[in-house]
Each structure stands twice: as C-alpha cells, then as structure tokens.
N, C-alpha and C positions, 0 to 999 in steps of 0.2 A: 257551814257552807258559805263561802265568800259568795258578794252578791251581785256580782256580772256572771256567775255560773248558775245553771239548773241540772238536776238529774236526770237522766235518760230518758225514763218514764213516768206518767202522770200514777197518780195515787201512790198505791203501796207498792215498795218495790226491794227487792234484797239484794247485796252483795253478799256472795257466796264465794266470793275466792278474791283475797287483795291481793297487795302489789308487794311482791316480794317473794321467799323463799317458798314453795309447797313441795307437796308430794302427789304424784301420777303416775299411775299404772306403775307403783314400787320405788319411781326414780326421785330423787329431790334435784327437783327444778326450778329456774326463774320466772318469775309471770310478772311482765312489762305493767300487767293496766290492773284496773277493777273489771271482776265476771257480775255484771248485774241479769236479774232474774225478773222483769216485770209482773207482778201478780194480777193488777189490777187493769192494765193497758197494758198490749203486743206491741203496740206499733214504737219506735228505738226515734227518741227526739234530739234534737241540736242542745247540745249542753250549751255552747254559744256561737252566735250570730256567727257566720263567717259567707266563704267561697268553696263549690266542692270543687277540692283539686282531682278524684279519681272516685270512681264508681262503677266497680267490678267483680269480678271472678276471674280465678286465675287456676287455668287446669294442675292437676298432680302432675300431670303428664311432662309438662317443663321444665321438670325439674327446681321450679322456683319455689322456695319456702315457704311465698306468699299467700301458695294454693291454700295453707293452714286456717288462713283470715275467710277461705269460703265468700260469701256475699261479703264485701265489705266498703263502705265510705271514708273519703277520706277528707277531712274541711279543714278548711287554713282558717283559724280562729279569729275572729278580731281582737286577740292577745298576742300573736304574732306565733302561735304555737300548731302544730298537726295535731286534729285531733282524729283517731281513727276507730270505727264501729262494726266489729267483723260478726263472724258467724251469723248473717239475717237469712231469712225465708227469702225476702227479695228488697227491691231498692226501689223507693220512689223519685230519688232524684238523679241528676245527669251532670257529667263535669261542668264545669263553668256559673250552675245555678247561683243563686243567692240566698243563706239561710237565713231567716232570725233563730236566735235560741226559741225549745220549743214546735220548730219547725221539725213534720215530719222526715225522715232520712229512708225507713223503711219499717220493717217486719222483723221482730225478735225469732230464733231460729237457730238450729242445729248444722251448718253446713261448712266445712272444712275440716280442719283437728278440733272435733270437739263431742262432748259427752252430754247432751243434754240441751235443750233450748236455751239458750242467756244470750247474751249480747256481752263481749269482751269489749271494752275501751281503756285506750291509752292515748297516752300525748306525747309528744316528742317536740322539741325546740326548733328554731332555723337547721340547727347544725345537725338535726337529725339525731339528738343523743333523746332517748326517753326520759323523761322525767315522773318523780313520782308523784301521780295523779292525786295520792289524797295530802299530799302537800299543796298540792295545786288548787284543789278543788277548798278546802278547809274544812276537812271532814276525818273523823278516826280511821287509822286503815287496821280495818278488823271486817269480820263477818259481823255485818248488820243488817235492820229490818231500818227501811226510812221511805216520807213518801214526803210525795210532790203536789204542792196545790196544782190543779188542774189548768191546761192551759184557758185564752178564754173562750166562750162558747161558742167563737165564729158564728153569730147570730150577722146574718144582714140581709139587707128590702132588695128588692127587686126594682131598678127604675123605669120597664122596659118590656115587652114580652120576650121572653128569654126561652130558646131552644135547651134543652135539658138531650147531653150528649152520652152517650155508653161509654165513653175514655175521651181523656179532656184536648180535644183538637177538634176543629170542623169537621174534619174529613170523616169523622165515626158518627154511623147513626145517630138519629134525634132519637128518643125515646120516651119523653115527655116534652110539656111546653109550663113554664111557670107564668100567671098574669102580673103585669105591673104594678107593683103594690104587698107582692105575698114577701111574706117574711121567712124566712129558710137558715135552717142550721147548717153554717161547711163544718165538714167532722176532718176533713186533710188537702191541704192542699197541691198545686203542683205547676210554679211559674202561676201564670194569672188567671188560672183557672181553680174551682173548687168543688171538692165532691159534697152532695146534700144527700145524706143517709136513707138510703132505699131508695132513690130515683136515680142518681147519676151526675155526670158533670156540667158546669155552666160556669161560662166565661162571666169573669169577678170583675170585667171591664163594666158590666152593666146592672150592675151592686151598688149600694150605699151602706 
C-alpha cells in the first residue's frame, strides 16, 4: 500500500472482485475499480484527502448508465485523480466538503447494478480515462483479505457547556447537554460538527 493512500474501511476488510476482466450473470465483463466488502466497519472512508466533486443518485429512469453507481461519491483526490465510491446505503457528505483520508463518505450498501453489499471504487485521471486502482494504490490485484488500523479515536474535551443535537445543525432539537470538561468519543463526523455514539451531535467549534 503506497503511503498517501488508506483502505476504504477500518479493520478487516475484502476485496472480492478486482480490476479487470470477470464474469457476471454468464457474461465476461470489465470492472473499472476494486468491489471492497467491509467486515469489521460499514461505514466507506476517504482513501485520500481531497474535495467532493458529486454526491448522489441518479434514477434508471434517465436513461443515464450512472444510475448503475446507485448512492455514490465522488472526490477529486489530492493526487489530482477522481476517486469514485458507488453502491452506499447513504452519504454523509455534500459537494464542495472537504475530506482527510479516513473521513467518513458514507454507508457500505447494495444500491444500483449490484449483487450484494460492498462498496465498488475506482479512480480515473484529469482526462477522465480510469486507471488501474491496484497499481495506484500499491497493492495485488487479486481477491484479498486486508485490513486497516483504525482510524484515531476522535477522543476530545468539551471547553464549554455544549448543546448535544439530533442531526448536526442548530436548527434540530437539543437532546442532551454535555458539561465543560467531559471528554467524548466522535465516532463520524460532518463539516465541523461531530457525532458522540449514543447521544447525538455537537458542534466541534467548542472541542479541544
């Protein structure tokens, strides 16, 4: 694994279908990315830092081939490459964010042309040509079993009495209050807010 890059997901995690030639429903076909399968962690992380350029769904109905990717992200890498994260349950982020590698993207998931929960990724250049991922990444391209230290524990203080919200914006109920001083695990975050596991969200403005 080259080391500006991480894996999708935290712990154990598989790739079940590389990049290259396969076979589906009978037909031998191409498959642009790696189909990773997180075992250990659902939630589909930033292999690297970037900007999300797209964050959608796109109907069958359009006719556009797109719809295939289901939930999918899309991040202009700070390698200068597209990196794209389809089939999710859902999306945590919105165009324009900012990711580190690591940073959550969304939810592994079944949704558009696809057989089974994983998360498909691929990369693709300026010029839009794909590239192949396990050259890029520094990795075998085979079905593998590989995992990921953990990101870190988003442990941090409280400087403040801090409203504790249902979804990370004012405007959604308070639902707890944390005191100045408590020390709190974010387990995901989303812009400068962070969720603490079983309570809810709190603005990370008022964190150390």
């Amino acid at each position: 694994m080259k080391s500006i890059y991480r894996l999708p997901f935290d712990g154990k995690q598989r790739i079940t279908s590389p990049y290259g030639y396969r076979t589906l429903n009978g037909a031998r076909v191409w498959h642009n990315g790696f189909d990773f399968v997180g075992d250990e962690d659902k939630r589909v992380r930033a292999i690297i830092g970037g900007v999300v350029k797209s964050s959608t769904i796109i109907s069958k109905s359009t006719g556009n081939i797109t719809w295939q990717w289901g939930n999918y992200v899309k991040v202009l890498g700070a390698d200068g490459n597209y990196w794209y994260y389809c089939h999710m349950a859902s999306r945590a982020v919105k165009v324009g964010d900012t990711v580190k590698a690591g940073d959550v993207l969304g939810v592994m998931g079944n949704t558009g042309y696809s057989f089974g929960a994983h998360t498909h990724v691929e990369v693709r250049n300026a010029a839009n040509v794909t590239l192949n991922i396990a050259i890029v990444l520094g990795i075998t391209n085979g079905t593998q079993i590989l995992v990921q230290a953990a990101t870190s524990d988003g442990t941090v203080t409280v400087t403040a009495i801090l409203n504790v919200r249902s979804a990370p914006a004012t405007s959604y109920s308070k639902v707890a209050t944390l005191a100045k001083g408590e020390v709190v695990q974010i387990s995901e975050k989303h812009e400068n807010w962070g969720y603490v596991s079983g309570k809810g969200w709190i603005c990370l403005d008022y964190t150390s």
